[in-house]
N, C-alpha and C positions, 0 to 999 in steps of 0.2 A: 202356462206358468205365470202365478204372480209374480210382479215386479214389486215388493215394499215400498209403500212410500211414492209410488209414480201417480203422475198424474196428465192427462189429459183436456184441451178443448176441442170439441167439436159443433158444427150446427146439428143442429135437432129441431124436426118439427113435430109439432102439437099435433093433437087431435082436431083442434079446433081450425087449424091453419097457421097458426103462428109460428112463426120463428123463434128461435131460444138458444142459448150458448152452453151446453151443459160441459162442466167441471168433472172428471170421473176419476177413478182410482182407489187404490185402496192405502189405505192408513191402519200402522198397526194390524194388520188383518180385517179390518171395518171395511164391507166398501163402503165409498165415498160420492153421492152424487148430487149434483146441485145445479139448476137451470139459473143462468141470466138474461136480460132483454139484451144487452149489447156485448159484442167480444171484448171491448176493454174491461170491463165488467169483471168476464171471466178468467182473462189473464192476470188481473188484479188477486183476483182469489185465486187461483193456482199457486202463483207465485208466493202469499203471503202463506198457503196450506205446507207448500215446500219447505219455507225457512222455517216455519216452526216445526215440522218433523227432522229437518237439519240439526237445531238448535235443542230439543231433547235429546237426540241419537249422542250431541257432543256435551250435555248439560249445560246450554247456553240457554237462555232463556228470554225473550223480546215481551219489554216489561215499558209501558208510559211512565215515564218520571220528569221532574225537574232538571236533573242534575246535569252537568257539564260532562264531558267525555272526560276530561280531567280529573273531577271527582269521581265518576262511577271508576274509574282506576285504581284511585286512590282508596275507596271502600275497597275495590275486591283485592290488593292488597293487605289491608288491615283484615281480612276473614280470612286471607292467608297464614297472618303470620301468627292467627288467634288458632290453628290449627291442633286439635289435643288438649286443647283446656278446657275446662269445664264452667269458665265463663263467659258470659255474652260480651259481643263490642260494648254495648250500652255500659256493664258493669267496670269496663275499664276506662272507656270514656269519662264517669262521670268522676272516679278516682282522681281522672287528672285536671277537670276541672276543678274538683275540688283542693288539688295541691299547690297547680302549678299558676303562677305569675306570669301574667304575660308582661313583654319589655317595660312599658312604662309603670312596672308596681317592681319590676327585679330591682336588686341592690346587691354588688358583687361584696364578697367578705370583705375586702379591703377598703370600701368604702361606709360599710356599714360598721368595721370596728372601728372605724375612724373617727364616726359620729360616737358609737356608745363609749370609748376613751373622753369623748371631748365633756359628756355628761359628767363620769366617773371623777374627772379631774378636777369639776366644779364643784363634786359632792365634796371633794378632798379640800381643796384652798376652803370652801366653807364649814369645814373640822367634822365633818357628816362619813368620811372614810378613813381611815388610816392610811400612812404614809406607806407599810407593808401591804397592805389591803390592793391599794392604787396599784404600786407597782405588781403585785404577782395577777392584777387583770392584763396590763400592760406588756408583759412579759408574755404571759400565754396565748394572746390575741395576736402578738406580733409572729409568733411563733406559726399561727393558724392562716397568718397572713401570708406565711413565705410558703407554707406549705400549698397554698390554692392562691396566686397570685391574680388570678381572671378569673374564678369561679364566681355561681353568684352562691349567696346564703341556701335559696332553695334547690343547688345541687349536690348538697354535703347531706351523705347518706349514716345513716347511723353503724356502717360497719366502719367507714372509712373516718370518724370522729374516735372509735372503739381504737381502733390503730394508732390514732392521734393519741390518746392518752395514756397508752403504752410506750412510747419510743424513749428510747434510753434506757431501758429497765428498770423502771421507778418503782418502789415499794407500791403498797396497796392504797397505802394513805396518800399516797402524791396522786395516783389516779382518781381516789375521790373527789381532790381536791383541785384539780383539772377540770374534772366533770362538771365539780360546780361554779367555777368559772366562766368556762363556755355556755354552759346552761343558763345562766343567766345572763348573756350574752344573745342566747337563741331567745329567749323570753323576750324581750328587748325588739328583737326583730318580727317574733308574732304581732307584741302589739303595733309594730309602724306597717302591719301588714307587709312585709318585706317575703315573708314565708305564713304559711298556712296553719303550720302544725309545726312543732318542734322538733326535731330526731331524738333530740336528747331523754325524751322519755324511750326510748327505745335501747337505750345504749346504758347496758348493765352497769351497776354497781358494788362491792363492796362491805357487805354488812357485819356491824362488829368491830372495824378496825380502833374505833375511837376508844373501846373498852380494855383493850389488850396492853395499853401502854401501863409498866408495872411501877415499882417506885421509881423517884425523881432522883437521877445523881447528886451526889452530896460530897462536902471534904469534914475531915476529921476536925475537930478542935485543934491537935496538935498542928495540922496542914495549915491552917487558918492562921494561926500562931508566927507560924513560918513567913507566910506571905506578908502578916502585916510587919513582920519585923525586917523583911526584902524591902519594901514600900519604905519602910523611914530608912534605911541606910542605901537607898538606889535615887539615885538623881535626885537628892538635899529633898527626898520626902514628897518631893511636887506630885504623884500618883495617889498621896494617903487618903487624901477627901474622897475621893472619886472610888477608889478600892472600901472605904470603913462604908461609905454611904450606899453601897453595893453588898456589901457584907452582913454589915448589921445591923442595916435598915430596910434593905429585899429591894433596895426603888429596881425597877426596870434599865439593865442596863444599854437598850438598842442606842449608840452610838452615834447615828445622825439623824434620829424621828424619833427616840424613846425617851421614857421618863428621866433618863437623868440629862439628856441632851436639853429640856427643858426646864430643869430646876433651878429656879430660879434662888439664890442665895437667903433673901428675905424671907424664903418659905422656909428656912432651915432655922425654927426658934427655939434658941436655948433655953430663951428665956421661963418659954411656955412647958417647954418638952416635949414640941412637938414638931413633925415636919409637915406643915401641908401640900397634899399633891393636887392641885384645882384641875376640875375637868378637864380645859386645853391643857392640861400635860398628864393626865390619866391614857393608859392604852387606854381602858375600857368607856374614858369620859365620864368618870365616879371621881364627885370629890371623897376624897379618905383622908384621915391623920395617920400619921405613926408613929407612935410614942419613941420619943429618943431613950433607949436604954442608957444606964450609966455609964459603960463603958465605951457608947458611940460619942456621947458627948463632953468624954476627957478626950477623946481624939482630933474634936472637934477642937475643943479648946484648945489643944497642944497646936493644931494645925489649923489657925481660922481662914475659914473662906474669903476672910477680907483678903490675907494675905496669900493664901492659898487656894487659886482659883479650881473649880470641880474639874473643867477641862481647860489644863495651862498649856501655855504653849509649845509648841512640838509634841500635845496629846497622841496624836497618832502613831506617832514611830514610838512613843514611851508606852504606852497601853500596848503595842502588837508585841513592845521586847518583853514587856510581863506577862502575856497570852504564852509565847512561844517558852518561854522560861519553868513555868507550871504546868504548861500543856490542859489549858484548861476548858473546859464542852462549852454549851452555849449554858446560860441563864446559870452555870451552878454555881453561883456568888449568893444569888437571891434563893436557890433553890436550899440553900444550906441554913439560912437565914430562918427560912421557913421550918424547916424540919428543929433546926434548934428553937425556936422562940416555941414548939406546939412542945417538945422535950421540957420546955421549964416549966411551963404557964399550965400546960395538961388543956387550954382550952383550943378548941377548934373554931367555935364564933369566934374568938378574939383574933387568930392567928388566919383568918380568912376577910376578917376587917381591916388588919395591919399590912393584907399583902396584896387586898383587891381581889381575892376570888372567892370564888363560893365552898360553902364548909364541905360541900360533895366533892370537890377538886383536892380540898385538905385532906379527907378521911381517905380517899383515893390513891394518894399519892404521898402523903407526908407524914402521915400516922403512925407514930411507933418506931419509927426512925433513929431518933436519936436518945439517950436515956436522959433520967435529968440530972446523974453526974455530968455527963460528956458536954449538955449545954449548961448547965452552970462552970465548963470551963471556958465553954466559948464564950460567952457573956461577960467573961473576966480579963478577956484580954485586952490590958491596958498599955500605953505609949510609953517608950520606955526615954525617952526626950521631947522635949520641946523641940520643934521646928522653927528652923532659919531661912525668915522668908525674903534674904536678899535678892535670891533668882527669881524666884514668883512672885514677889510682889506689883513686878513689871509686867507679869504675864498676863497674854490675853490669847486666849481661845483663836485662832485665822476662820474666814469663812471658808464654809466645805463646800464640795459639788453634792449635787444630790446624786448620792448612789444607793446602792441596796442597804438595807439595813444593816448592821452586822452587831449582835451581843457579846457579852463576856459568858 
């Protein structure tokens, strides 16, 4: 009977006389025979013939290499856990060279918004960002902050930034408008090498949203009417500059970073008929004119800036009791301005001159809006008294905290 796999020493003698150790057995069904000069010789090969038919039978395999028992571990490991897939170690290894930071190139989120806020805020004090612009980085980053408090940058995966700019149930526009903030936030950290690649091109968007928004809310003439005659019989009139120059002049009304919060009184010339809005107090950092219409500047007259300052004192409690009063959206002071000034004049270059935006923004949103009855009534509403600037002529604006922006 064969034995597989057994093997044998014995002496054997030659033909010649000599002595010899031979090795016997069979392997696989092969026999197996092999003479040496000495028996260590032959127990040497016995033994090494045994482990490597051990080592097939159990798919082991006695192989020379370098490597440390630790390592050769840690490879048959990773052919483990590569089990069923249809790529090589090599193909996932080089992946992760490619992605991954080792410690002294990581930068945890927290530290890396830290740094790109501190850039941002430099852009901002040297008039290169907006004061809205600043804060809604500031806002989203802190937000990205709490959510991954120890992560670093190159662990945020592009489903779990996808979640991120979903929470709350935001419209489609705020998710764009996330994405782009973080995105250039991840851009930022490509180039300090912090990360390799960015997720954010991975992490869908949105398209179209910017095209959908239809016309711009608006108020009537008669509405308009109403308001500025509330304005001169509510608090001795002190709200009329700040409401006419929001009405029927379009300035920008953001309240602690916007154009009117920088209008500066000498830009408001009668003389000339015009009002200038200089870069540092443009949103868009465009100088513009805009022509004072006749009926802004009997208002003006009736209620001068000398004596009636744009934002008088206790502005904020007296603008939120005229918000809450009319119930009025964001921007539709200027936004009515606009639709009526394109309702008289019939131009679109001129009515996109006077408001700072481009004539695509006008034909898009303000066109046709209003007839040019309705604004030839708006353009007519004149003061129906002179203003008593005994209260405001004391008045001075208090310094504000920086908070979020808020419009009329």
């Amino acid at each position: 009977m064969i034995h597989e796999n057994s093997f044998t020493v014995v002496r054997f003698k030659n033909r010649n006389g000599a002595t010899s150790w031979r090795v016997s057995g069979w392997l696989h069904g092969v026999r197996f025979r092999k003479n040496f000069k000495t028996r260590e010789e032959a127990a040497a090969e016995k033994g090494a013939i045994e482990r490597g038919a051990d080592e097939a039978a159990s798919g082991l395999h006695s192989i020379a290499t370098c490597l440390t028992v630790e390592q050769l571990r840690e490879a048959e490991g990773a052919f483990q856990r590569l089990a069923g897939r249809t790529r090589s170690l090599a193909f996932y290894l080089d992946y992760a060279l490619a992605n991954y930071r080792d410690p002294l190139r990581e930068k945890t989120v927290a530290d890396a918004a830290k740094e790109y806020l501190a850039l941002r805020e430099a852009d901002h004090k040297q008039g290169n960002l907006s004061h809205r612009q600043f804060t809604s980085f500031r806002c989203e980053l802190r937000a990205l902050q709490t959510l991954y408090p120890k992560q670093s940058v190159a662990e945020i995966t592009p489903a779990a930034l996808t979640d991120f700019f979903k929470r709350g149930q935001v419209s489609k526009k705020s998710y764009n408008n996330r994405r782009g903030l973080v995105g250039a936030f991840f851009k930022h950290c490509v180039l300090q090498d912090w990360l390799a690649a960015s997720p954010i091109h991975k992490v869908p968007h949105y398209r179209g949203i910017g095209h959908r928004r239809g016309s711009a809310p608006t108020l009537t003439a008669a509405q308009c009417a109403e308001i500025m005659e509330w304005a001169e019989t509510n608090h001795d009139g002190a709200l009329v500059p700040f409401i006419a120059l929001c009405l029927f002049a379009g300035i920008r009304p953001d309240l602690y970073h916007g154009e009117i919060s920088k209008l500066e009184p000498k830009d408001v010339r009668l003389d000339t008929g015009v009002i200038l809005i200089e870069p540092e107090v443009s949103k868009v950092r465009m100088k513009r004119a805009i022509t004072i219409q006749p009926n802004l500047a009997a208002w003006l007259r009736a209620y001068p800036l000398e004596d009636f300052p744009i934002m008088p004192r206790g502005f904020r409690r007296l603008r939120l009791k005229f918000r809450h009063h009319f119930k009025l959206s964001h921007d539709i002071l200027r936004h009515t301005f606009i639709s009526m000034h394109v309702g008289k004049f019939r131009s679109m270059g001129d009515a996109a001159l006077q408001a700072g935006n481009s004539e695509a923004i006008i034909r898009k949103h303000y066109l046709d809006l209003k007839s040019a009855e309705e604004a030839g009534k708006f353009f007519s509403i004149l003061p129906k008294k002179a203003g008593q600037p005994a209260m405001a002529r004391t008045a001075r604006f208090p310094a504000m905290p920086a908070v979020l922006p808020v419009a009329v």
